[in-house]
C-alpha positions in Angstrom: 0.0 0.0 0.0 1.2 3.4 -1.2 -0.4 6.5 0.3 0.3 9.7 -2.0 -0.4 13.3 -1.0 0.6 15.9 -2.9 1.0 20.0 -2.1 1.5 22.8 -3.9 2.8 26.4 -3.7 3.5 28.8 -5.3 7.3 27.9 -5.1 6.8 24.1 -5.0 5.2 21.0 -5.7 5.6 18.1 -3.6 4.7 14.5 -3.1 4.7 13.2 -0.1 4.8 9.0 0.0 4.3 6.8 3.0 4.8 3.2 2.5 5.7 0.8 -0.6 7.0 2.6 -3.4 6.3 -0.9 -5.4 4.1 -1.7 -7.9 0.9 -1.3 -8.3 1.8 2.3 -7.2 5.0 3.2 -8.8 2.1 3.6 -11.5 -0.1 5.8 -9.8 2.8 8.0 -8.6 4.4 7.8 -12.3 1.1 9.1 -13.4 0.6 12.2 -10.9 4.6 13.0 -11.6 3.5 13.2 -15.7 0.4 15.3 -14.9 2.6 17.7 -12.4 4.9 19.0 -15.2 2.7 20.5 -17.2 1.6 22.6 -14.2 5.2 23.0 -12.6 5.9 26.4 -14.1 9.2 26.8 -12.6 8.6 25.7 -9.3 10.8 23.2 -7.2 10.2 19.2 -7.0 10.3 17.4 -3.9 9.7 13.9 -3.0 9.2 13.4 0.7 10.3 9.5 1.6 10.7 9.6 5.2 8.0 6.9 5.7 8.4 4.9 2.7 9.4 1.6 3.7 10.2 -0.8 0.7 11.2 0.4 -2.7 10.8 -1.9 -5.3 12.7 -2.0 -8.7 9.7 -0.1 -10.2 10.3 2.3 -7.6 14.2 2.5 -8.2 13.5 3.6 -12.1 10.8 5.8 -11.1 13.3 8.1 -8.2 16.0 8.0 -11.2 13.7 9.2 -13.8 12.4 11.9 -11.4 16.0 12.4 -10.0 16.8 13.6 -13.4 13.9 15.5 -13.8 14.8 17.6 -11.3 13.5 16.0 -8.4 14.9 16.8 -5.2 14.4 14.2 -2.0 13.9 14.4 1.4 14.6 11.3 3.4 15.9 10.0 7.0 16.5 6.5 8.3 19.1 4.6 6.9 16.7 2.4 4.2 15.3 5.2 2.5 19.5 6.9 2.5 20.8 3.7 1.3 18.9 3.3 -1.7 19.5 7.3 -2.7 22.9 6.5 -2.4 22.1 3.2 -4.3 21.3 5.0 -7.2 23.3 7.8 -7.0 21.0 10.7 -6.0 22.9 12.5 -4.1 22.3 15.5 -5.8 19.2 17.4 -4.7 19.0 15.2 -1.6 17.7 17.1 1.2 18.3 14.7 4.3 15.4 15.7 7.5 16.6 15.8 10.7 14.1 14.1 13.4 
């Protein structure tokens, strides 16, 4: 289960995700990231993971594709940091303090 919420700002848009980032819901996330750009107008990406607890390979492809998109992610616990690191998203990684 994949719970999705999604703000916006003036400044920025972003999704916040608690729980597997696996399919069947890399799909609905892929689908909300694809409707965001058109609307994005300049404004900053971020992906809140602090509460997702399994990333699938789905899941990997999907943080890459957004990574390069612009994305930036927030994240704490070692999981979620490990598979950033993983896949070499360093860059634009905002790490939260708890």
């Amino acid at each position: 289960m994949l719970k999705i919420t999604i703000t916006e700002t003036p400044e920025e848009l972003r999704w916040i995700l608690q729980g597997r980032l696996a399919e069947p819901w890399v799909t609905e996330v892929k689908t909300s990231w694809k409707d965001a750009r058109r609307t994005r107008e300049g404004r900053r990406c971020m992906v809140d993971l602090t509460n997702v607890t399994c990333v699938g390979k789905g899941g990997e492809e999907l943080l890459q594709s957004m990574s390069n998109e612009g994305a930036q992610f927030i994240a704490s616990g070692f999981y979620i940091k490990d598979v950033l690191e993983e896949l070499s998203l360093q860059r634009g990684f905002a790490e939260v303090l708890l």
